[in-house]
C-alpha positions as a Markdown table, in Angstrom:
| # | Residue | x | y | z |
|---|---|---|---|---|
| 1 | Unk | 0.0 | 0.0 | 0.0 |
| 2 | Unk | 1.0 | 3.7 | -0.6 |
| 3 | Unk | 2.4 | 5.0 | 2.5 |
| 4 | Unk | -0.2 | 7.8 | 4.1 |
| 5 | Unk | 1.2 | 11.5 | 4.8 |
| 6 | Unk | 1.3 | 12.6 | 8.1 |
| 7 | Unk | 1.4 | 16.3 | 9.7 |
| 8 | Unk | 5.6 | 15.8 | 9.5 |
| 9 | Unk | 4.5 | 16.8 | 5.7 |
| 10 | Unk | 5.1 | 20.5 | 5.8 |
| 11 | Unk | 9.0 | 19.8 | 7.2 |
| 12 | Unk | 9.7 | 16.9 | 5.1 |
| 13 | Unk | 8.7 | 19.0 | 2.1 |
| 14 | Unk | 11.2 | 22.0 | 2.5 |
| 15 | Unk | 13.9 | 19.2 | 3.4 |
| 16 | Unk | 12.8 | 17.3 | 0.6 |
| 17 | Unk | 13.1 | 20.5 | -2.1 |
| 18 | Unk | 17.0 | 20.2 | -1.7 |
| 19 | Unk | 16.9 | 15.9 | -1.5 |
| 20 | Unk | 14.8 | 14.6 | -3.7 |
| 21 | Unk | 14.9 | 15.0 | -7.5 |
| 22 | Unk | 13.2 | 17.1 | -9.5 |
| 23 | Unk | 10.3 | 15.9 | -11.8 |
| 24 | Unk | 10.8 | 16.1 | -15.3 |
| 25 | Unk | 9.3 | 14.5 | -18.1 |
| 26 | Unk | 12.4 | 11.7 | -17.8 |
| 27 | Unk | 10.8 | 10.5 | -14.9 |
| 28 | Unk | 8.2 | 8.8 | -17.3 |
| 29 | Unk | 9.6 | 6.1 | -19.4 |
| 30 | Unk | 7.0 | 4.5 | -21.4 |
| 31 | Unk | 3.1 | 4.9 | -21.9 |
| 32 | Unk | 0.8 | 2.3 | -23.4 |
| 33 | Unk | -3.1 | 3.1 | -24.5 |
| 34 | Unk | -4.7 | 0.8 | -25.8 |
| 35 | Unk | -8.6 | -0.4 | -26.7 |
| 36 | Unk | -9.4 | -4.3 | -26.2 |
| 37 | Unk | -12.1 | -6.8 | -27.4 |
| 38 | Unk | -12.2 | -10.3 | -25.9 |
| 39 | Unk | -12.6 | -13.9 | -28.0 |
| 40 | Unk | -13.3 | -17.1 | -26.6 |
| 41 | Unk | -13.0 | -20.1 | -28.2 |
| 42 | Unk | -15.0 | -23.8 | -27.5 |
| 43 | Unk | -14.7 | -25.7 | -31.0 |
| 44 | Unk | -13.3 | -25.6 | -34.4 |
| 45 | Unk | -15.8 | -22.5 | -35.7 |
| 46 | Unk | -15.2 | -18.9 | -35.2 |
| 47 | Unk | -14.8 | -17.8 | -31.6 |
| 48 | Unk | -17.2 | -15.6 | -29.8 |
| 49 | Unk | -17.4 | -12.1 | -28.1 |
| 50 | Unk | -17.0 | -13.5 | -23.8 |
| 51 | Unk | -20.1 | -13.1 | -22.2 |
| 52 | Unk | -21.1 | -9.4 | -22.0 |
| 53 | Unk | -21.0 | -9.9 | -18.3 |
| 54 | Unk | -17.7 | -10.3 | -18.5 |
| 55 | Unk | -17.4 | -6.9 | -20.5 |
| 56 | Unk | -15.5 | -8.0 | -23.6 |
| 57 | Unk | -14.4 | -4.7 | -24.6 |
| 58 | Unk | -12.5 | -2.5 | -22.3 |
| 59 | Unk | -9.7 | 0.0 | -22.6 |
| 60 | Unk | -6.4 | 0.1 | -20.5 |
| 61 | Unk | -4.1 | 2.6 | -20.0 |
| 62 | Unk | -0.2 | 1.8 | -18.2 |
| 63 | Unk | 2.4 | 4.1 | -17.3 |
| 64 | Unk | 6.1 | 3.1 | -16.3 |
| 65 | Unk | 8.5 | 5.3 | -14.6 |
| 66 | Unk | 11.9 | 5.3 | -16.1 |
| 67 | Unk | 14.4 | 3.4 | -14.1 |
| 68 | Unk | 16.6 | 6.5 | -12.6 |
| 69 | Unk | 13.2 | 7.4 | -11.1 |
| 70 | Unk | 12.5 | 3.9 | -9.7 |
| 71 | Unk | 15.8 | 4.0 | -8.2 |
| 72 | Unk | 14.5 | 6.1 | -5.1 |
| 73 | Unk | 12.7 | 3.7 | -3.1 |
| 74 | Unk | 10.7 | 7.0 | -1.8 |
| 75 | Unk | 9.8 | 8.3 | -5.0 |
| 76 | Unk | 5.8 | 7.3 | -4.4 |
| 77 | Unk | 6.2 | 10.2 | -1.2 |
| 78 | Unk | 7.2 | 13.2 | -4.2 |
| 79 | Unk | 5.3 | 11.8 | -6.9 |
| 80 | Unk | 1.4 | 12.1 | -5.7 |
| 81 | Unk | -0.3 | 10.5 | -8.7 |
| 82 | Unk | -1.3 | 10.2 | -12.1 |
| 83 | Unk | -4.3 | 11.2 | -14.0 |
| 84 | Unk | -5.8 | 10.9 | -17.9 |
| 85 | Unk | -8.3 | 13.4 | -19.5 |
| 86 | Unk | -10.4 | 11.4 | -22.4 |
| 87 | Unk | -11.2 | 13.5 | -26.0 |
| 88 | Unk | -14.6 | 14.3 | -24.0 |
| 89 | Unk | -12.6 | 15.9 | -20.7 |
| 90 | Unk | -13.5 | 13.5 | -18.5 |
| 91 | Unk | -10.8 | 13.3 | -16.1 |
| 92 | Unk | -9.9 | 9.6 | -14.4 |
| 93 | Unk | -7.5 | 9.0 | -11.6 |
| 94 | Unk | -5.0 | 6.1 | -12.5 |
| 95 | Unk | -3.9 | 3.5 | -9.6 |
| 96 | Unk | -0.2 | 3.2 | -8.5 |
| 97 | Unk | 1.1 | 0.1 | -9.3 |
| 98 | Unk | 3.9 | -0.5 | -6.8 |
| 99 | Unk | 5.1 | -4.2 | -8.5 |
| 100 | Unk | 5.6 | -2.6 | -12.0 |
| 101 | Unk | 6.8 | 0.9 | -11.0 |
| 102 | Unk | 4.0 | 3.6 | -12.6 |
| 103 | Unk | 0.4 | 3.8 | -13.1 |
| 104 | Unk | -2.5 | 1.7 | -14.6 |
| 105 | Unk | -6.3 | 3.1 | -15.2 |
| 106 | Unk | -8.7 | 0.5 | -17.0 |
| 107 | Unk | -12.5 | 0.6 | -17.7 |
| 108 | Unk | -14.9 | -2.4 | -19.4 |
| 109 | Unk | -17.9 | -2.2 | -21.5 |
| 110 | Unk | -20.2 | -4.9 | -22.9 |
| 111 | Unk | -20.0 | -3.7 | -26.5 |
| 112 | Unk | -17.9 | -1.8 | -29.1 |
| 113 | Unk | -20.2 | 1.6 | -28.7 |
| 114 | Unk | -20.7 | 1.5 | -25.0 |
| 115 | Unk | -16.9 | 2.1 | -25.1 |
| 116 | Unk | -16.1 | 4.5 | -27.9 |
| 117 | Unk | -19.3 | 6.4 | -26.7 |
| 118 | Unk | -17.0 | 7.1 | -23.1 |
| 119 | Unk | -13.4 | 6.7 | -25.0 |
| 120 | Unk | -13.9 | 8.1 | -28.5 |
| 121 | Unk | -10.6 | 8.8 | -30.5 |
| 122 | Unk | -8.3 | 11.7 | -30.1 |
| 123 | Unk | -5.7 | 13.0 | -27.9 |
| 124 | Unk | -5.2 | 11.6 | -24.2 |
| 125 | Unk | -4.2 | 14.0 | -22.0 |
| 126 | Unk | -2.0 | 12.0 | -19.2 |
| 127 | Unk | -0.7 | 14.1 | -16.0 |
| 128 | Unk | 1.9 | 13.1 | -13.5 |
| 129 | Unk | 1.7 | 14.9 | -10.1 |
| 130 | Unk | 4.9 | 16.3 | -7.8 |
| 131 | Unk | 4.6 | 17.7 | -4.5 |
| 132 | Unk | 7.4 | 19.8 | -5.3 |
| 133 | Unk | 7.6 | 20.8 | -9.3 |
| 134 | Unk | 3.6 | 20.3 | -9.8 |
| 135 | Unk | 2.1 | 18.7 | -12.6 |
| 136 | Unk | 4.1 | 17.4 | -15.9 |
| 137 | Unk | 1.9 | 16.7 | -19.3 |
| 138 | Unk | 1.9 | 13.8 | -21.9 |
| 139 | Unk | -0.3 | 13.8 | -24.5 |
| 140 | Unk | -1.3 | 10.2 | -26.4 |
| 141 | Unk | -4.0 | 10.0 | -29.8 |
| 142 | Unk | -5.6 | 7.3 | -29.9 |
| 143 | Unk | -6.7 | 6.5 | -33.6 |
| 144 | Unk | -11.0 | 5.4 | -34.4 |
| 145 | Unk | -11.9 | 2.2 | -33.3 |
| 146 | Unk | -9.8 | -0.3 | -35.6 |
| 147 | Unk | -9.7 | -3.9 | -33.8 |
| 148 | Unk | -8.1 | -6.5 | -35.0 |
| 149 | Unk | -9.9 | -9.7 | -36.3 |
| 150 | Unk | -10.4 | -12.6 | -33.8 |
| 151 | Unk | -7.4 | -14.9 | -33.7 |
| 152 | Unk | -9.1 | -17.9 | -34.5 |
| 153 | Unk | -7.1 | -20.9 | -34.1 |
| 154 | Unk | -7.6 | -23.2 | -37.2 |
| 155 | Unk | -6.1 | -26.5 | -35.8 |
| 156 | Unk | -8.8 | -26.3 | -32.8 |
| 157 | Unk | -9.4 | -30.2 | -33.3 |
| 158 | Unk | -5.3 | -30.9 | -33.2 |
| 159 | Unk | -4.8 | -28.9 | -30.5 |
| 160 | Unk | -7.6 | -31.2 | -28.0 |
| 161 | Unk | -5.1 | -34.1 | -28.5 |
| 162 | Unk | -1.6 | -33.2 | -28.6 |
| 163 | Unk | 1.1 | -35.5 | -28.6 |
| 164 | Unk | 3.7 | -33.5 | -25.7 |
| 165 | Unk | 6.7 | -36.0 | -26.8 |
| 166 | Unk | 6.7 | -34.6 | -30.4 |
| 167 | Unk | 7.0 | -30.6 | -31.8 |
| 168 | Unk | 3.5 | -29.5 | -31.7 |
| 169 | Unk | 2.2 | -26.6 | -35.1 |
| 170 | Unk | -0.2 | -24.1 | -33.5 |
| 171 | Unk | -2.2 | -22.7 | -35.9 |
| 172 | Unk | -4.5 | -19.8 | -36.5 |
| 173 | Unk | -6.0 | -17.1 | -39.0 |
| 174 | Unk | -4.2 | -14.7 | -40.7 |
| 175 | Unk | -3.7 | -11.1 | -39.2 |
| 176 | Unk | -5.8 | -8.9 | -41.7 |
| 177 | Unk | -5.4 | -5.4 | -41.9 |
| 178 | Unk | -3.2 | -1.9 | -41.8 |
| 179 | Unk | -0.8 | -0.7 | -39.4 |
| 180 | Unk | 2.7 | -2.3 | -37.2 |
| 181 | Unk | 1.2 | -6.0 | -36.3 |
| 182 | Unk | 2.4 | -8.2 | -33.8 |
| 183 | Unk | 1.2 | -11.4 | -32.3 |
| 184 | Unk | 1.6 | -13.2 | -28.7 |
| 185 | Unk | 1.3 | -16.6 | -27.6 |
| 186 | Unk | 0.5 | -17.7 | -24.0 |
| 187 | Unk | -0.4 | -21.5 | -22.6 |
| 188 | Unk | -0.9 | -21.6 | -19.2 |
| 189 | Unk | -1.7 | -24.7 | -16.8 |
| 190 | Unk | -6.0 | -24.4 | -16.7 |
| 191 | Unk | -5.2 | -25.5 | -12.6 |
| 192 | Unk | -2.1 | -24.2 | -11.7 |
| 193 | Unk | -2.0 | -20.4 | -13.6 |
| 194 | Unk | 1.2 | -21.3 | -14.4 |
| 195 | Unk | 3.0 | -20.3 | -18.1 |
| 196 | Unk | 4.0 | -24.0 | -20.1 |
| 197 | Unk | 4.6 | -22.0 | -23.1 |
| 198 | Unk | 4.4 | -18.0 | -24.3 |
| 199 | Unk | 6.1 | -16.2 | -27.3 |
| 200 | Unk | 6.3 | -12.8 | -28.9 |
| 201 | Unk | 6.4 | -10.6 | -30.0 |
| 202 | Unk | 5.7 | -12.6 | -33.6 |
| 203 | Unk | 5.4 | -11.0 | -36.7 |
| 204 | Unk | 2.2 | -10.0 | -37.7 |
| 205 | Unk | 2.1 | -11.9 | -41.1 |
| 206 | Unk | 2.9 | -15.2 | -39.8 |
| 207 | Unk | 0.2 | -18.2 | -39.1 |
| 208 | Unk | 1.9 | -20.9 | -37.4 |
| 209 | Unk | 4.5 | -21.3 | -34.5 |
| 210 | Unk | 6.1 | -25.0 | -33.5 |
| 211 | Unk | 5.6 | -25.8 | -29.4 |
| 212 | Unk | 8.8 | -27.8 | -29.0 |
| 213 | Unk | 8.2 | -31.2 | -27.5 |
| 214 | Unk | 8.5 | -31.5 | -23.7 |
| 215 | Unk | 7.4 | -28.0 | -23.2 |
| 216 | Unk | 3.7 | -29.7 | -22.2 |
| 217 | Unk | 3.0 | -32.1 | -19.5 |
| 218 | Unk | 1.0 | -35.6 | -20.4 |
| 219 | Unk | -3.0 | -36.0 | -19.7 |
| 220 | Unk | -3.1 | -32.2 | -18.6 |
| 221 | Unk | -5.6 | -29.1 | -19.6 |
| 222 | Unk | -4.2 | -26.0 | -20.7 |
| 223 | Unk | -5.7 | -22.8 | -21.9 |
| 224 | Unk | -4.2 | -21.3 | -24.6 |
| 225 | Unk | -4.3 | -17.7 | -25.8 |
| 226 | Unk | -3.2 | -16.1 | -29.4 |
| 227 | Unk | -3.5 | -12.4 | -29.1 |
| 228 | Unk | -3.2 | -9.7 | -32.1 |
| 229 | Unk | -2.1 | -5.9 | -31.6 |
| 230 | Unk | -2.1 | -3.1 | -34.1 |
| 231 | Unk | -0.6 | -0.2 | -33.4 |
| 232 | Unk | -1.4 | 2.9 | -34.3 |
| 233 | Unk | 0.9 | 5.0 | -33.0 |
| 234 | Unk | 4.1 | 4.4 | -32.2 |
| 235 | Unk | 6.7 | 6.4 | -30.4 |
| 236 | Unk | 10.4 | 5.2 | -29.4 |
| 237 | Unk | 12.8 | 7.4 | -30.4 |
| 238 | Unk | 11.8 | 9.8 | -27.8 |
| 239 | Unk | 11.2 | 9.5 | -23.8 |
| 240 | Unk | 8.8 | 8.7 | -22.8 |
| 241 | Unk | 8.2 | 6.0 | -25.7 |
| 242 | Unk | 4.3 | 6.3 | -26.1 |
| 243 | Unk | 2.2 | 3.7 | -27.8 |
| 244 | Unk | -1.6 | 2.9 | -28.6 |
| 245 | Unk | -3.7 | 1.1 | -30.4 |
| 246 | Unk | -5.9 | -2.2 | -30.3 |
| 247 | Unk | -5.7 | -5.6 | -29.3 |
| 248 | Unk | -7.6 | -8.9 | -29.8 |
| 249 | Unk | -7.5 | -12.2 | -27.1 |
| 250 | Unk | -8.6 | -15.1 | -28.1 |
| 251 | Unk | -8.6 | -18.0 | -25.4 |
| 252 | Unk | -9.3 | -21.7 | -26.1 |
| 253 | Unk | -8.6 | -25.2 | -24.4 |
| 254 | Unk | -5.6 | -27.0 | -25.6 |
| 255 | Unk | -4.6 | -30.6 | -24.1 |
| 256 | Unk | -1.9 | -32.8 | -23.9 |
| 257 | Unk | -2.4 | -36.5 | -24.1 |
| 258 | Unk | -0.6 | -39.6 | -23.0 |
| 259 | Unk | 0.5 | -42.1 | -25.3 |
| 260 | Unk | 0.4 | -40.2 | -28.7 |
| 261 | Unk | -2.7 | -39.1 | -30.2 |
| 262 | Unk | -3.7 | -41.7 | -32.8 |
| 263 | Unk | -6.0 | -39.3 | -35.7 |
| 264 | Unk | -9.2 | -40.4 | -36.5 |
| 265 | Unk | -10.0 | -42.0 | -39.9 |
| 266 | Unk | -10.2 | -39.6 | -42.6 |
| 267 | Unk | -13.4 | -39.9 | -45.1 |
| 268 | Unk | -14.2 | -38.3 | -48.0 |
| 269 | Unk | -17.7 | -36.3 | -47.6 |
| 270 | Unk | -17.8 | -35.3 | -51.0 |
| 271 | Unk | -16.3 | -35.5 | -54.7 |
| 272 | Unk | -16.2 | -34.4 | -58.1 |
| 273 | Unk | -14.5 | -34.7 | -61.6 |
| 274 | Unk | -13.2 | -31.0 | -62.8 |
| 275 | Unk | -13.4 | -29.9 | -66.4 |
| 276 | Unk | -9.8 | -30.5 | -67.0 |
| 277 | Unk | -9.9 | -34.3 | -65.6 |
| 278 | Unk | -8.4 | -33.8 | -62.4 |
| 279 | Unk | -10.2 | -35.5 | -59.0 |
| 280 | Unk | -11.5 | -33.0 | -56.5 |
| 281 | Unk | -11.9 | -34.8 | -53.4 |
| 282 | Unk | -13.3 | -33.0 | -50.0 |
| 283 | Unk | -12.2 | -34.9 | -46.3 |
| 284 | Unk | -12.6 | -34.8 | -42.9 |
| 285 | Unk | -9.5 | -35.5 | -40.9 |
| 286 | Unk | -7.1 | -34.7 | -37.9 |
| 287 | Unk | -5.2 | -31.4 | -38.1 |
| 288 | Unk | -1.4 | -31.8 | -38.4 |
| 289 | Unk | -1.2 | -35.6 | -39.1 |
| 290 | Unk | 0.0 | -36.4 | -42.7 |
| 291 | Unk | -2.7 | -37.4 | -45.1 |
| 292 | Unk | -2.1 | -39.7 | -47.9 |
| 293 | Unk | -4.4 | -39.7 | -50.8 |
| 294 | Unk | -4.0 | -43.7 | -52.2 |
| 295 | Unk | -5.4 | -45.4 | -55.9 |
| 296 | Unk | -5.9 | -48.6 | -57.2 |
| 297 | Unk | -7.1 | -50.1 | -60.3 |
| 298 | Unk | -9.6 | -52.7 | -58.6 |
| 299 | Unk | -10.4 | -53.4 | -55.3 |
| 300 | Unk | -8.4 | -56.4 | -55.1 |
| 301 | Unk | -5.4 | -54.5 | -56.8 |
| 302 | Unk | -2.2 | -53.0 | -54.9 |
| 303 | Unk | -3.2 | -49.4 | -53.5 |
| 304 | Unk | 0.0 | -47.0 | -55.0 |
| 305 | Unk | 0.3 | -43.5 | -53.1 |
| 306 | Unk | -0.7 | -40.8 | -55.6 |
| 307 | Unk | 0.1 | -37.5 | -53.0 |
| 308 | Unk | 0.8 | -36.6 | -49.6 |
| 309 | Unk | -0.2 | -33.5 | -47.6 |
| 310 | Unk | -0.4 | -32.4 | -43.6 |
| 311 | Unk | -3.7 | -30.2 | -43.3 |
| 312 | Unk | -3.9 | -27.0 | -41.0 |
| 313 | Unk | -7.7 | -27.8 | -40.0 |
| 314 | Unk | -9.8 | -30.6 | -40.0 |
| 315 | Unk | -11.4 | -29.9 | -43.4 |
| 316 | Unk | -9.4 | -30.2 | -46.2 |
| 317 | Unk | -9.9 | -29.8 | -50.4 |
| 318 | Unk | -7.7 | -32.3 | -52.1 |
| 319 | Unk | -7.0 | -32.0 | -55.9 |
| 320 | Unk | -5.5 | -34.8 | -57.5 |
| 321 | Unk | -3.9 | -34.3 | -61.5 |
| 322 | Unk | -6.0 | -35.8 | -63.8 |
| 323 | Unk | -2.0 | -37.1 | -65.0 |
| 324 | Unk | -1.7 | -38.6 | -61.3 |
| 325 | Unk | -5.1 | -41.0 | -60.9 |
| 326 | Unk | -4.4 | -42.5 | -64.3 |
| 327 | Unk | -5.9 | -45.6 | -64.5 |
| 328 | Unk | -6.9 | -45.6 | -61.1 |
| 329 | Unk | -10.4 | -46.2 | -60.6 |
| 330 | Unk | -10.5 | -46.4 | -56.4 |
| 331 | Unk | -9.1 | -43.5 | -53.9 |
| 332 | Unk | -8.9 | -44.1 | -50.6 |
| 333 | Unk | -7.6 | -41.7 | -47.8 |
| 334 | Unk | -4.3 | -42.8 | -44.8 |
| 335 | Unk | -3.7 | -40.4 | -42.2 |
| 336 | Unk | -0.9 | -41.7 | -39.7 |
């Protein structure tokens, strides 16, 4: 807790005018603004918007001292508080955060106009407070609403039955859109809280990151969570850095088996003959296991692999060269 002032206050702050020092805008090192929506995820469709009691859109605001200002283990008794002033001039006070070193201020809504109608776009007005210089400005824009698209994981079926003794592909959606993109990974232990896995930042434009083998534990329930930021503005070359823009959480179960995770038996649900002779075939199968389209003359005739693919989901569209079947008159689908 923040340590309450006493009547000492008056002394301490003459003696403190020649100890402590001075306020400037170096003792702000970084500030992050940033608008939120929140995905989850319960099969292999699209995830959904949390419950709206859980407020699935929110806004967050963070401020970090730099770490000459940290240094002073008294600087919370000079530095009084933060505030921020929204587009509108509605002023909020921000909560000290003692275990990061600065100043956090966050507000939820249940939908994407319930929170632009209180945080529309603009400039942020952010003020740090000093018993002894007085108040210090920042000002952050925020750019219009411009979330990012639900990460949606595409190997959701994969991912119920992984194999922890072998290199694991997550998968998900591509990143659509304008502005600096980057993409975090987090799998945590769905008892414990505990982190198994986590990376980023990752490139916006990639899909796919490998989980090494041994980094999960056999016949245990993680949740998993891809998240996407875009950023709008961006500002490092100058202190303090300032940052904003949007982000976009997706969570989802992912669980590790014992034993290897044998795939289910991939069908064909559907086929057709293309103008130009080739064989479009459409599947159902098990994300990330090889699938191995096979022919055959007759039924009683050696089956000959014609192609070979690992699918990212558990539909996949197979097209097989009208120069490939041949003679074959029987397909048949392996997945190891």
């Amino acid at each position: 807790m923040k340590r309450p002032f006493t009547s000492f206050l008056g002394t301490w702050l003459g003696s403190a005018m020649l100890l402590a020092p001075a306020v400037c805008a170096e003792d702000v090192g970084a500030i992050f603004l940033f608008k939120a929506v929140w995905y989850e995820q319960n099969n292999a469709g699209d995830p959904e918007l949390i419950p709206s009691a859980d407020e699935p859109y929110d806004i967050t605001a963070d401020v970090y001292l730099t770490d000459e200002t940290l240094s002073d283990p008294d600087w919370d008794l000079w530095i009084s508080g933060m505030t921020v002033r929204t587009p509108s001039s509605q002023t909020h006070a921000m909560r000290t955060d003692y275990e990061e070193g600065g100043f956090d201020y966050y507000d939820g809504a249940v939908s994407q106009q319930a929170l632009s109608s209180k945080y529309g776009s603009g400039s942020y007005r952010f003020t740090l407070s000093s018993y002894i210089t007085g108040d210090t400005r920042y000002d952050v824009p925020l750019a219009s609403d411009d979330y990012p698209p639900a990460p949606r994981c595409t190997n959701f079926d994969a991912a119920q039955r992984v194999d922890p003794t072998k290199d694991f592909t997550l998968r998900w959606a591509p990143f659509t859109g304008e502005g600096e993109r980057e993409i975090w990974i987090h799998i945590t232990d769905s008892e414990t809280g505990e982190f198994a896995f986590y990376a980023g930042p990752i490139d916006g434009a990639e899909t796919a990151i490998e989980i090494p083998a041994g980094m999960l534990t056999p016949d245990t329930t993680y949740w998993a969570w891809i998240s996407f930021t875009r950023y709008t503005h961006l500002s490092y070359q100058t202190l303090p850095e300032t940052y904003s823009g949007f982000d976009a959480y997706n969570s989802f179960p992912l669980k590790a088996t014992s034993g290897g995770s044998a795939p289910d038996p991939a069908v064909i649900t559907a086929y057709r003959v293309l103008e130009n002779g080739d064989l479009e075939l459409t599947a159902a199968c098990t994300a990330d296991h090889p699938l191995t389209v096979q022919g055959a003359g007759a039924l009683n005739a050696p089956w000959s692999d014609l192609q070979t693919t690992t699918p990212a989901s558990s539909q996949i569209v197979l097209i097989v060269p009208e120069a490939t079947l041949g003679d074959r008159l029987f397909v048949r689908l392996v997945q190891d």
